[in-house]
C-alpha positions as CSV (number, residue, x, y, z in Angstrom):
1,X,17.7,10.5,14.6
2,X,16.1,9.8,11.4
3,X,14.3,7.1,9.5
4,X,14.2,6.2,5.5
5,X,11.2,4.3,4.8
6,X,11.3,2.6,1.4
7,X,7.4,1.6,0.0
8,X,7.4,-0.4,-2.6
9,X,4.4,-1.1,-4.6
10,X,3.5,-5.2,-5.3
11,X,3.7,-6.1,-8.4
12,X,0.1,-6.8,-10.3
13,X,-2.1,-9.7,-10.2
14,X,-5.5,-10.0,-12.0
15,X,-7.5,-8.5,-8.9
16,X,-5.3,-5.3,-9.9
17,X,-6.1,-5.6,-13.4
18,X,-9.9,-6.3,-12.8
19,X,-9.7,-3.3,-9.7
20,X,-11.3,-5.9,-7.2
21,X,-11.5,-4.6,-4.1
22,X,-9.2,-6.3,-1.5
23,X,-8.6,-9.2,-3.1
24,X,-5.9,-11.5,-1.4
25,X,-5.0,-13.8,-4.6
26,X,-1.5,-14.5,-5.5
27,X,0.9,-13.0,-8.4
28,X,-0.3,-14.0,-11.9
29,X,2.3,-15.4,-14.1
30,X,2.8,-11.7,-15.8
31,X,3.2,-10.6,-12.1
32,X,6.0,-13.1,-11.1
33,X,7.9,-12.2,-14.8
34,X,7.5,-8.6,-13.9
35,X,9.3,-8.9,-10.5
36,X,11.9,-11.0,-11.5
37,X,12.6,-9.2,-14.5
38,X,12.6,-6.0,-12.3
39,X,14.6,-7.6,-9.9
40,X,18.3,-6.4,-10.9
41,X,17.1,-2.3,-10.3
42,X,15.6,-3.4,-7.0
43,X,17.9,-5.3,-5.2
44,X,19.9,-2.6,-3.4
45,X,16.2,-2.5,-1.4
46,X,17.8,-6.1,-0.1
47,X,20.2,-3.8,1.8
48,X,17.2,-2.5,3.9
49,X,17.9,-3.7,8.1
50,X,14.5,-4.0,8.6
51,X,11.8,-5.3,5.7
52,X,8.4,-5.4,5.9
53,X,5.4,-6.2,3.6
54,X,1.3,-5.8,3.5
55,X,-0.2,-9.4,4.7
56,X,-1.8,-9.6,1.6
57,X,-0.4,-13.0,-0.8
58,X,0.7,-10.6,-3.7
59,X,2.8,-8.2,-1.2
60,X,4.1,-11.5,0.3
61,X,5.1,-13.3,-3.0
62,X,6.5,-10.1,-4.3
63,X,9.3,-9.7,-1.4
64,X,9.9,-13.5,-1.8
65,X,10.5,-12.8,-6.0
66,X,13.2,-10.0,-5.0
67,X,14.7,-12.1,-2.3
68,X,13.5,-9.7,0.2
69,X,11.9,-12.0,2.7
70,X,9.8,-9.4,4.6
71,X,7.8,-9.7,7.4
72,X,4.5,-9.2,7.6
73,X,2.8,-6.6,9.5
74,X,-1.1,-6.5,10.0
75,X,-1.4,-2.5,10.0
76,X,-0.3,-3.0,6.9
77,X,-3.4,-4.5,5.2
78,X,-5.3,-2.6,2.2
79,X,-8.6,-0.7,3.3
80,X,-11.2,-3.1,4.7
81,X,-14.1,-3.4,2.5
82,X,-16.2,-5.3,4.3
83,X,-19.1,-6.4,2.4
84,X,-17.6,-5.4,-1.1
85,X,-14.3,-7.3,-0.6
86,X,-13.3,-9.2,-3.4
87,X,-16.0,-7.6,-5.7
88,X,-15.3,-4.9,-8.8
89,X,-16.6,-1.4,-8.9
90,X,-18.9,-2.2,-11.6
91,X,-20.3,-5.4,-9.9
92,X,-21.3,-3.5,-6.6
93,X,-22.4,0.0,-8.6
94,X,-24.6,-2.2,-10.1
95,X,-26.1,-4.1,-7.2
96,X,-25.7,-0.7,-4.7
97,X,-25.2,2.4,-6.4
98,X,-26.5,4.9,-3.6
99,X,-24.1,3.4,-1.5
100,X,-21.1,4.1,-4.2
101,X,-22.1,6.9,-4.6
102,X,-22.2,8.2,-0.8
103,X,-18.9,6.5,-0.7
104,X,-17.4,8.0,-3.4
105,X,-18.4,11.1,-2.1
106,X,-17.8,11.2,1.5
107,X,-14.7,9.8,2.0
108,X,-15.8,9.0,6.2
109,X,-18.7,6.9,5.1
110,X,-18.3,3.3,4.8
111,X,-21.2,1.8,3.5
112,X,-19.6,-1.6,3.1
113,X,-19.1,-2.0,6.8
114,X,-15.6,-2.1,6.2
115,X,-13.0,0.7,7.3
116,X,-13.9,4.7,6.0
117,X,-11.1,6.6,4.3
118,X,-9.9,8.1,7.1
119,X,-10.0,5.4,9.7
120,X,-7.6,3.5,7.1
121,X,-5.0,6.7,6.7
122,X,-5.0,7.0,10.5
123,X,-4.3,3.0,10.5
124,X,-1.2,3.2,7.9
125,X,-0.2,6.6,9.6
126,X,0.1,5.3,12.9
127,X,2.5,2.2,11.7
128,X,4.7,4.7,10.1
129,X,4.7,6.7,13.6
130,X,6.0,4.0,15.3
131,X,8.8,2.8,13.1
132,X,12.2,2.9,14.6
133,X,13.9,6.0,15.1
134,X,17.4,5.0,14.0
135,X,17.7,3.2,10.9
136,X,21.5,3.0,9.5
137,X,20.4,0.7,6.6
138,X,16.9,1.5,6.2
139,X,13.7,0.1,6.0
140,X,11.9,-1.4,3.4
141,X,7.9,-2.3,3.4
142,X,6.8,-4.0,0.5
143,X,2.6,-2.8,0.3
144,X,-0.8,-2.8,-1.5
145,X,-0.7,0.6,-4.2
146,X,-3.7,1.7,-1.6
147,X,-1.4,1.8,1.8
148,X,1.2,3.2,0.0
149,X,-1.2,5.8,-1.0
150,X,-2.8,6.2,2.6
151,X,1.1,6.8,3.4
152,X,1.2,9.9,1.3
153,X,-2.1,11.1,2.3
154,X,-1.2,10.7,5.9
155,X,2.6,12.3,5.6
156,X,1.3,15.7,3.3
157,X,-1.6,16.0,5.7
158,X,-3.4,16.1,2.9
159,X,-7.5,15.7,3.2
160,X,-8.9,12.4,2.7
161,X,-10.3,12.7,-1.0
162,X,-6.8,13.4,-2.2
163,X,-6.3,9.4,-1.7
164,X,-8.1,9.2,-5.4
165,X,-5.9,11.4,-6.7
166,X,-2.5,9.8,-6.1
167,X,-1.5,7.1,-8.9
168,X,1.2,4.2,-7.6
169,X,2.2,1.8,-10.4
170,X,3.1,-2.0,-9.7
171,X,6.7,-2.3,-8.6
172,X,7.2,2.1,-7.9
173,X,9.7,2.7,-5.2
174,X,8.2,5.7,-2.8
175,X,10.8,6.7,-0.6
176,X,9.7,9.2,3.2
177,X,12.2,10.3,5.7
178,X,11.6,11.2,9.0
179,X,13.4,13.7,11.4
180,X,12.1,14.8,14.3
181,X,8.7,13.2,14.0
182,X,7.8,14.5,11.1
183,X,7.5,12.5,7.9
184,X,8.8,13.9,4.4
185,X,8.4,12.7,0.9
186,X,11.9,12.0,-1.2
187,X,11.4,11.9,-4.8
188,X,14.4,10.5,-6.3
189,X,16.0,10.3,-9.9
């Protein structure tokens, strides 16, 4: 048996543009225009059985401006940032830069009290481990650019700092497979 997992990324929203962390607000107008107008190339991702999407508003609204109507799954939230939630690197290198720093250098510490780098990887890996193992149409999960990026991580086996390395643009279509409990990346043209 084997599985196709589509990821696609949300499209932005000014929490993106301002690189808030974990901000839940909605699509901005630019957003919405950008998923509709993308909406004609993406709807053979309608033909997915089973669709899922990040519990974040802009994950949820995206999927709702394809026509998708995914549900949403929990393990599918961005990285908890506890303290720092909703707050932009600037604002909290400013007010805690020790504590950026140690973060941005150890990717187990979490000196926000939120989730380390790992702990979230494990968290997105573990969701894709349990997807189901026969999928004749596919599956679809519409997510935050930083799950879909903890997907990667987690499916190369790659080590944790690699996570800052890995670029995913609003409205990118990431595609893994799976056979035999292993996951594989698909890069499509």
């Amino acid at each position: 048996m084997s599985v196709r997992l589509k990821l696609l990324a949300a499209a932005r929203n000014s929490a993106l543009l301002e690189s808030r962390f974990d901000d839940d607000r909605p699509l901005d107008a630019a957003g919405w225009f950008e998923a509709e107008r993308a909406a004609p190339a993406l709807c053979r991702l309608a033909a997915a059985e089973l669709r899922y999407c990040s519990p974040s508003a802009r994950c949820r609204e995206t999927g709702e401006a394809l026509g998708l109507r995914p549900l949403a799954q929990p393990a599918l939230r961005d990285c908890d940032m506890g303290r720092w939630r909703g707050r932009t690197l600037g604002e909290v290198t400013a007010a805690e830069p020790r504590a950026v720093e140690a973060w941005l250098g150890d990717p187990r510490s979490a000196p926000h009290g939120g989730e380390s780098l790992p702990a979230f990887i494990s968290r997105v890996g573990g969701w894709l481990d349990t997807r189901p193992a026969d999928d004749a149409a596919g599956l679809l999960a519409v997510a935050e650019p930083g799950v879909i990026r903890a997907a990667l991580v987690y499916v190369l086996q790659a080590p944790p700092h690699a996570f800052w390395r890995i670029d995913v643009q609003p409205l990118s279509v990431t595609t893994l497979t799976s056979r035999s409990g292993g996951w594989d990346l698909q890069l499509e043209t």
